[in-house]
Backbone bond lengths (Angstrom), bond angles and torsions (degrees), N, CA, C in turn:
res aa  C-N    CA-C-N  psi(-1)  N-CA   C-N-CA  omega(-1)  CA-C   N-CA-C  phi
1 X - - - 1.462 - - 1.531 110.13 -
2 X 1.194 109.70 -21.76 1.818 107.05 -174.30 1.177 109.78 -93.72
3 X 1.471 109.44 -21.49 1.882 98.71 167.00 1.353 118.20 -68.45
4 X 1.671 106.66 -18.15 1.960 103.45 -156.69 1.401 81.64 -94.61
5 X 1.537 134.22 -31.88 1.527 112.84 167.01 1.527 143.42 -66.62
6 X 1.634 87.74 -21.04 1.673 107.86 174.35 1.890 93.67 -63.12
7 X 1.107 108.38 -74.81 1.598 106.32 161.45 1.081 132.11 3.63
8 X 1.216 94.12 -82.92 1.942 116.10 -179.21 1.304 98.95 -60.86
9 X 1.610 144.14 -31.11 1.372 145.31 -169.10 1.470 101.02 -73.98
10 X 1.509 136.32 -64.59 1.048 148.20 140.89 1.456 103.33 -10.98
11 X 1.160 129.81 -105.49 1.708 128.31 -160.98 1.453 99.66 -32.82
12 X 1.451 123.36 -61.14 1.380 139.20 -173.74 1.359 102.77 -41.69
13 X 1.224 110.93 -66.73 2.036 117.33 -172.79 1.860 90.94 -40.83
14 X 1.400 116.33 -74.60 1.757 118.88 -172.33 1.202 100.79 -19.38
15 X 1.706 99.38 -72.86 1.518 110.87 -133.80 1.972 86.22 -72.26
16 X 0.886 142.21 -7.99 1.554 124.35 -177.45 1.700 86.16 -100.99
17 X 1.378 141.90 -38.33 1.822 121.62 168.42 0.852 83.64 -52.51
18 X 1.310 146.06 -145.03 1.531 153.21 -155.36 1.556 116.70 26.14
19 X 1.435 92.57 -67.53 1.416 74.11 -169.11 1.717 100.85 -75.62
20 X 1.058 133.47 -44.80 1.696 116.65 167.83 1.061 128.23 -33.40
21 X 1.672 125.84 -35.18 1.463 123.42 134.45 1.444 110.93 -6.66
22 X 1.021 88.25 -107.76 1.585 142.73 -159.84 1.644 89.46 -24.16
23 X 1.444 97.38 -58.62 2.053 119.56 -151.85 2.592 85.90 -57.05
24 X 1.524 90.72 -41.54 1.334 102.42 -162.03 1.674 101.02 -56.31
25 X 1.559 98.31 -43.05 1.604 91.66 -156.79 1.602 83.18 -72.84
26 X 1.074 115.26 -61.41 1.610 117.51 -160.97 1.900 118.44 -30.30
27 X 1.080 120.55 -24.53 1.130 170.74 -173.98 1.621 111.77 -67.16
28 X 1.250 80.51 -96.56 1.857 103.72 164.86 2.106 95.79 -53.73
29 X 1.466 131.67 -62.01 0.962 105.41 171.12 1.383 158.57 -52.87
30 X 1.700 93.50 -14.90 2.098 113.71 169.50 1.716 87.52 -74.11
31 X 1.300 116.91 -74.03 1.656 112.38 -166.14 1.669 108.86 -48.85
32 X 1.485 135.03 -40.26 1.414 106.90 152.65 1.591 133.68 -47.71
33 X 0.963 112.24 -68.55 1.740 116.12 163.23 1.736 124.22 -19.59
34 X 1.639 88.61 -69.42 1.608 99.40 169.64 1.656 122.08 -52.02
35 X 1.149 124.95 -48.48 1.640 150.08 -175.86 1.641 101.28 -73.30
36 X 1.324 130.14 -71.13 1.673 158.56 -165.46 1.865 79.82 -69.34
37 X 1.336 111.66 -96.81 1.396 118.94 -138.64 1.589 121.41 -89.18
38 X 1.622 102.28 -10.94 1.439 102.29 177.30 1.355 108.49 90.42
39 X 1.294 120.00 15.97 1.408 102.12 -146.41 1.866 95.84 -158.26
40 X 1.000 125.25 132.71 1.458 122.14 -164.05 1.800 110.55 -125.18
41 X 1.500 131.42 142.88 1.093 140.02 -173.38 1.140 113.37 -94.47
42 X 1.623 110.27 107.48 1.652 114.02 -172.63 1.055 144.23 -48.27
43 X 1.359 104.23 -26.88 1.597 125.49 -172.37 1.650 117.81 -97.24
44 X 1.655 109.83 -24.50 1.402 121.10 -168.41 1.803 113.34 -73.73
45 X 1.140 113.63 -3.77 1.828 102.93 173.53 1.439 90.18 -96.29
46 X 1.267 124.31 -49.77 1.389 125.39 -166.42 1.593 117.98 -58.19
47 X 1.444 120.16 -19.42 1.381 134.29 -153.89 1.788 91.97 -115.30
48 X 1.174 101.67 -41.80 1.744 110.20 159.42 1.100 119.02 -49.62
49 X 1.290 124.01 -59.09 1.576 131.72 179.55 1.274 120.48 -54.44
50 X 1.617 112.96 -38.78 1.379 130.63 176.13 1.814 109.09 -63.95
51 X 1.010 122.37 -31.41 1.379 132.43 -151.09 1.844 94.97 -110.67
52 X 1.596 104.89 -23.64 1.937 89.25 164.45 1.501 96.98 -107.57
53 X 1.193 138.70 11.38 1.548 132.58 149.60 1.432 95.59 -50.05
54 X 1.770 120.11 -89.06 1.175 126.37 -175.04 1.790 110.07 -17.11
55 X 1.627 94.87 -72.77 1.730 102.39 -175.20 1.280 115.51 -31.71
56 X 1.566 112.15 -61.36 1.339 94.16 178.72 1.462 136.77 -69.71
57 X 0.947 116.19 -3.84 1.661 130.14 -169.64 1.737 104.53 -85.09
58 X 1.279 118.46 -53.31 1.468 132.62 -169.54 1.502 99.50 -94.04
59 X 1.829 115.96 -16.11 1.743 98.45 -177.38 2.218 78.40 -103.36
60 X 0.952 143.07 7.93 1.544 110.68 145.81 1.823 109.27 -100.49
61 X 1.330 133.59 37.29 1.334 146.22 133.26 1.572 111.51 -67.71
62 X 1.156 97.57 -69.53 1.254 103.93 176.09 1.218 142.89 -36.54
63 X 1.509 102.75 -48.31 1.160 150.29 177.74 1.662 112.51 -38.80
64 X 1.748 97.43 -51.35 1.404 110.13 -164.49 1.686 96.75 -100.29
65 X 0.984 115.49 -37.91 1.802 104.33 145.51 1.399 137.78 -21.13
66 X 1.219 101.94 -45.70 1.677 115.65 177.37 1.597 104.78 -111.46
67 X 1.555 125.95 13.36 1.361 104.91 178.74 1.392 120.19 86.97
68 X 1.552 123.96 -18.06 1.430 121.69 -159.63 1.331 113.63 -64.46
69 X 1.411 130.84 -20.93 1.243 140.36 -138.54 1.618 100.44 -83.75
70 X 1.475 113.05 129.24 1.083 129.73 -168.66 1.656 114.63 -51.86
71 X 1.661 138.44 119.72 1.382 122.89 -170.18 1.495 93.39 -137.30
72 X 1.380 95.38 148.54 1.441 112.72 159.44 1.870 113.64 -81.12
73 X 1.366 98.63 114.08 2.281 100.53 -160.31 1.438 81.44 -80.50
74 X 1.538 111.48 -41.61 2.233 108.23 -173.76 1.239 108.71 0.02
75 X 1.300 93.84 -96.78 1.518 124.77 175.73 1.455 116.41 -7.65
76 X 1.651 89.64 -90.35 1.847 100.40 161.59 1.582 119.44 -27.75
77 X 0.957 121.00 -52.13 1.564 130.50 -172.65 1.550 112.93 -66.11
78 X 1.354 110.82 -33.57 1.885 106.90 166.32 0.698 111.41 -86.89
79 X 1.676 151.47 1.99 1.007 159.17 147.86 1.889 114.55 -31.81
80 X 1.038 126.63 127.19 1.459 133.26 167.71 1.202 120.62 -84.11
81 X 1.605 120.50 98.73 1.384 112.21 172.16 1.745 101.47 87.00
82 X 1.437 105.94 155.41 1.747 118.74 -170.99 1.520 102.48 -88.45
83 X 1.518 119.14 -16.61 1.725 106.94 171.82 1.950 115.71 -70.78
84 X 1.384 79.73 -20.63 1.651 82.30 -172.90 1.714 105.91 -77.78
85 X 1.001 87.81 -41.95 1.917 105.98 -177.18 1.597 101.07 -53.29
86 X 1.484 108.83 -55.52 1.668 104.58 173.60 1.332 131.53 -63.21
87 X 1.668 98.94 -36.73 1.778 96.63 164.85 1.652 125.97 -54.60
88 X 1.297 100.76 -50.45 1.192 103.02 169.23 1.455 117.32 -59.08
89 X 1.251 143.05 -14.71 0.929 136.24 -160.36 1.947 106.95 -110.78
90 X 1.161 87.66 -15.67 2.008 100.70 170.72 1.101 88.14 -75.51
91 X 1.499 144.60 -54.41 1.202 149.61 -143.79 1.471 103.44 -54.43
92 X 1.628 93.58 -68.80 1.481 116.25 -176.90 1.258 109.20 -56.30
93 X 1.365 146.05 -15.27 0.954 146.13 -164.94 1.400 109.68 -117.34
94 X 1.439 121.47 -9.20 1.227 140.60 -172.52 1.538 110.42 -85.11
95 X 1.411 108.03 -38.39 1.488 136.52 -178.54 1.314 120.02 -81.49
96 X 1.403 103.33 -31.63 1.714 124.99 -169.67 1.898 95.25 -83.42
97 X 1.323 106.12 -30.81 1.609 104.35 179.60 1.319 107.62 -87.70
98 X 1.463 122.15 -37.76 1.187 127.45 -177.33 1.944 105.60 -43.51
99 X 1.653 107.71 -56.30 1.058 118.73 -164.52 1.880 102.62 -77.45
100 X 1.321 117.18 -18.58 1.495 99.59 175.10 1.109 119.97 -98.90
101 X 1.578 115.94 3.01 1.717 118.23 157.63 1.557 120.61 -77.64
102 X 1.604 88.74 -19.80 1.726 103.80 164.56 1.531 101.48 -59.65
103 X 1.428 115.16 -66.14 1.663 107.95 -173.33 1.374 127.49 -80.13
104 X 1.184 125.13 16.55 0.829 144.36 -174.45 2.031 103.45 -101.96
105 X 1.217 108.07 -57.71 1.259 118.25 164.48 1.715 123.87 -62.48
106 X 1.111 111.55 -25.88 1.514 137.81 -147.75 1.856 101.79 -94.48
107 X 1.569 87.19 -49.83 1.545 120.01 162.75 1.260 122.70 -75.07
108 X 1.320 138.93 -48.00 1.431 112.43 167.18 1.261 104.64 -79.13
109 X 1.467 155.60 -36.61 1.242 108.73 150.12 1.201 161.86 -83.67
110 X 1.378 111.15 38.82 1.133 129.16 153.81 1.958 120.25 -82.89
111 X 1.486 104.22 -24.55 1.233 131.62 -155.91 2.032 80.53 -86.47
112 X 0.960 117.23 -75.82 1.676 133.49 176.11 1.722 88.55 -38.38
113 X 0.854 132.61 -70.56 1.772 114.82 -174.30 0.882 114.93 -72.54
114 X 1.690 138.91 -7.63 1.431 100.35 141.37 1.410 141.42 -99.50
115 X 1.182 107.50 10.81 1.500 132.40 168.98 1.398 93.82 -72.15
116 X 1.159 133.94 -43.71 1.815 125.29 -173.67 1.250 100.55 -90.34
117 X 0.947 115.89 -12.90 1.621 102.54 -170.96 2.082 104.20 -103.59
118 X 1.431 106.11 -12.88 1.290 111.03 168.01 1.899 101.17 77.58
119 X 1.286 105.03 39.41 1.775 100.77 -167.39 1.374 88.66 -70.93
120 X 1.805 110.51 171.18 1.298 117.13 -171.57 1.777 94.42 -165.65
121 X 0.886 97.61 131.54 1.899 109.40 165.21 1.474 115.92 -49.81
122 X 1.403 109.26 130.17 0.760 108.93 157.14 1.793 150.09 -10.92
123 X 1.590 95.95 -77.56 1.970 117.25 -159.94 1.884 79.04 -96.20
124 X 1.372 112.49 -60.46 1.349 110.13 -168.29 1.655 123.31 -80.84
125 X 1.240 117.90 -4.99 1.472 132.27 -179.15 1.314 120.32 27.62
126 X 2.450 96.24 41.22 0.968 104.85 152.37 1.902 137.16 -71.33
127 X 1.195 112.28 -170.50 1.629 102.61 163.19 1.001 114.41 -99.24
128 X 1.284 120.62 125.32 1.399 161.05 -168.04 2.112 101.12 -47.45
129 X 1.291 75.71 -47.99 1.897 88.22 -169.39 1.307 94.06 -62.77
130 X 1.442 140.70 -36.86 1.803 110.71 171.30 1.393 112.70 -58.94
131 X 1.010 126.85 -12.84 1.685 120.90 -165.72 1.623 87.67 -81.90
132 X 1.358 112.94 -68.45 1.609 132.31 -159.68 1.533 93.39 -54.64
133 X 1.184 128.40 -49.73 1.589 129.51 -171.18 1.608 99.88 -55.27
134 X 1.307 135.01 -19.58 1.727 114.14 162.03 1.472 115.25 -50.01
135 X 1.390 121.50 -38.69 1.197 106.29 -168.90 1.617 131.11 -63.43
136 X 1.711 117.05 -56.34 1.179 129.02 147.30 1.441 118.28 -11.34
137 X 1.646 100.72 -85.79 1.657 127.31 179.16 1.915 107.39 -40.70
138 X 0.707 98.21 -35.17 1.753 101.21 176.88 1.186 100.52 -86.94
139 X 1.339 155.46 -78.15 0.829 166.97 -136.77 1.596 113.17 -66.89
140 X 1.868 97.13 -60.04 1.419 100.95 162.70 1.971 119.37 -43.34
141 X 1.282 88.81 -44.81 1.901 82.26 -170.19 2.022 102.17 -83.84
142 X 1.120 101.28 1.35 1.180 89.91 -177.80 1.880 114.69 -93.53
143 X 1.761 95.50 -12.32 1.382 123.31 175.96 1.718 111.12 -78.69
144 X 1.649 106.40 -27.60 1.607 103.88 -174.32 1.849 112.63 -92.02
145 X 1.689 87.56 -7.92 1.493 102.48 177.14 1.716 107.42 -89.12
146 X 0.877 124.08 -25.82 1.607 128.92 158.16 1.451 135.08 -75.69
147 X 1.419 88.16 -41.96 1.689 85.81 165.66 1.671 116.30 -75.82
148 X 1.541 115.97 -24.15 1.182 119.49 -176.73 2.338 95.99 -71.52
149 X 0.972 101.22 -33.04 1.737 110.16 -156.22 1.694 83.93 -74.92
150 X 1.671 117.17 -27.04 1.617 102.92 -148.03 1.730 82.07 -94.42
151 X 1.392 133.42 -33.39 1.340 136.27 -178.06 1.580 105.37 -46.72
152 X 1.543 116.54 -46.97 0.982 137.80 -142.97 2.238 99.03 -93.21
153 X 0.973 93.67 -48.10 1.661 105.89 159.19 1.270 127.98 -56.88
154 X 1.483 107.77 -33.04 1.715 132.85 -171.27 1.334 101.05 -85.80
155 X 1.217 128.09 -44.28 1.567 128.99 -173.06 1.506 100.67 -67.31
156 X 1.427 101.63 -55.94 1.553 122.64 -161.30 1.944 102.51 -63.74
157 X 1.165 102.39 4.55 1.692 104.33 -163.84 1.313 82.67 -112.27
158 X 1.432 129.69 -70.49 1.365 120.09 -160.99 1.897 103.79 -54.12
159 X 1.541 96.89 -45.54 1.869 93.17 -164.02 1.616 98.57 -48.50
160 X 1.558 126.18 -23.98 1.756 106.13 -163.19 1.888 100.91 115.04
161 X 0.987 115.18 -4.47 1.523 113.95 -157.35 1.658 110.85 -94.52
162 X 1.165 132.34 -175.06 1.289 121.50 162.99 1.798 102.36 -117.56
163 X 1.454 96.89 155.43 1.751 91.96 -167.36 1.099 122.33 -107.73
């Protein structure tokens, strides 16, 4: 399981450069247009917006991959000893999955009503459900990264270890 996430960390790192690329030039290309030509590209804030939806959804995946994720240490720190620190820390992580099987569920059906309902964007009168499908799609991998972290805490708790 930790190679197919090392993996997924890799594709993930690209595919969010890319699209920061992408989001930059696209970007830099409305403010040429607007500035240069008088003249502005209809679709490019809206198609922007869509593309840091994604970012943010798959860069807090990521996120918890590398540790980044914002914590209160307090807590941790009155804690007695590193078994206590880890229990608590399955906990938190116990809750954190609990709630992204919530969005995960919460999200594809939300994702299924707008596929029936045929929603569509605004400027680009794309479908709506690629935008909404970050939530799920993140969430899910952010769920296989917890259950993999809480397996990994759980072993490391019974052996005596810190995790």
């Amino acid at each position: 399981m930790k190679a197919v996430l090392n993996k997924w960390t890799y594709i993930e790192e690209k595919v969010l450069i890319g699209s920061l690329i992408f989001n930059t030039l696209l970007i830099f290309l409305q403010i040429i247009m607007r500035g240069a030509f008088n003249s502005s590209l209809s679709w490019s804030e809206e198609l922007s917006r869509y593309i840091f939806i994604w970012q943010i959804w798959l860069g807090a995946d990521l996120a918890f991959a590398y540790g980044e994720h914002i914590k209160v240490e307090m807590i941790y720190n009155w804690l007695p000893g590193e078994k206590a620190k880890n229990m608590l820390r399955i906990l938190v992580e116990a809750a954190w999955l609990a709630f992204n099987i919530f969005l995960v569920v919460k999200g594809a059906d939300l994702c299924q009503s707008m596929v029936s309902r045929n929603t569509l964007s605004s400027g680009m009168r794309a479908p709506l459900v690629y935008v909404y499908a970050a939530l799920p799609v993140a969430s899910f991998f952010l769920s296989l990264r917890l259950v993999y972290s809480l397996y990994t805490r759980c072993v490391s708790q019974n052996n005596g270890r810190e995790g």
